[in-house]
N, C-alpha and C positions, 0 to 999 in steps of 0.2 A: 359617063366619061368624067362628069367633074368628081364625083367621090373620087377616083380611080386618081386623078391631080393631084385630090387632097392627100390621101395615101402616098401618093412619091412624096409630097412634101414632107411628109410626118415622118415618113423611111430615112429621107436625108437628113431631119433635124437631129432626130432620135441616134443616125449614124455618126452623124457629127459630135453628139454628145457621147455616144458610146466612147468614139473611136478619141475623144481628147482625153481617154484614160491612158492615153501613151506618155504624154506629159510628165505625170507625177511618176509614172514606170520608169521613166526614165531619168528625172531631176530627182527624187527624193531617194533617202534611204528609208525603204517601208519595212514593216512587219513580212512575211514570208506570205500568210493567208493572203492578206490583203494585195500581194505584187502577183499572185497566181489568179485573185478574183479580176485583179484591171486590167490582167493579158487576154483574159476571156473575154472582156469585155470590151475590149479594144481591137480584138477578132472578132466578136462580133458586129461591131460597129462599121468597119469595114465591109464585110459581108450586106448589111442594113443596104448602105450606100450603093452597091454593086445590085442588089435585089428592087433597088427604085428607078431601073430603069425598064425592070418590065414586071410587076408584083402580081401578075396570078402567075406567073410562072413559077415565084417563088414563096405558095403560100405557105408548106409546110416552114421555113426559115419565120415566115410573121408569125406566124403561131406559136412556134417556140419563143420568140420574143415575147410574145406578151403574154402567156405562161408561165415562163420562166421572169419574167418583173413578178407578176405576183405571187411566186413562190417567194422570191427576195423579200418582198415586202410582207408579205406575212411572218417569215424569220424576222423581219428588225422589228414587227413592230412589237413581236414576243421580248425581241431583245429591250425594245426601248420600254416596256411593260413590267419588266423586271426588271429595272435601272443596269442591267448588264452593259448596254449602251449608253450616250449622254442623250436624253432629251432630245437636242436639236436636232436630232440622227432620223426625229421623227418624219420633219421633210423630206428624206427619200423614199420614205414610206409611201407619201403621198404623191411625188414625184411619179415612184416608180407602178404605180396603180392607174396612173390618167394614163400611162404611159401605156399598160396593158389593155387598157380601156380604148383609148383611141384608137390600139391595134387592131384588136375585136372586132369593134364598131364600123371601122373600115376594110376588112378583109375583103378582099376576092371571094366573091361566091364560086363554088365550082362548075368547072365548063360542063356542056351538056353529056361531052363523054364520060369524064368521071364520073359523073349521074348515074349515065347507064352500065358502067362496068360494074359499078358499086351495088347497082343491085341483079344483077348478072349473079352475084356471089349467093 
């Protein structure tokens, strides 16, 4: 039960960070890449927030999250590796990797029926 706490918690922080990529969406004028990366991620952020209120329901949604950080983060840190990036770009790298991390680490394990359907197959 308390993992399962911790988990909402991390779902809402994580949602709340996502979902304040609406901000700069909206205050700034961005590059085109970067205003289609912060809508996704500010849908997903939303989403995060909506899935902490019951998260083995919503494992597949966590798993893509913390999947999809470490695909991002494997891209910048290529990027920040090849000076394609600036340097300090490396912090989201590492940002976005605890982020995957703590996803992981805290998942819902599957209920007893996905168990048995799964090897049903």
């Amino acid at each position: 039960m308390k993992r399962e706490r911790v988990l909402q918690v991390v779902l809402v922080l994580v949602g709340l960070l996502f979902g304040a990529a609406v901000y700069p969406l909206l205050a700034m004028h961005l590059e085109e890449a970067l205003r289609m990366m912060l809508s996704v991620y500010a849908t997903l952020g939303i989403f995060l927030l909506l899935a902490s209120r019951d998260p083995s329901a919503n494992r597949s949604l966590i798993a893509f999250t913390a999947w999809s950080s470490f695909a991002h983060a494997a891209v910048m840190a290529v990027q920040v590796f090849y000076n394609l990036i600036p340097r300090r770009e490396a912090l989201g790298v590492l940002v976005l990797g605890v982020i995957g991390v703590a996803l992981l680490v805290l998942a819902p394990a599957k209920s007893g029926s996905e168990l048995a359907s799964a090897t049903a197959l």
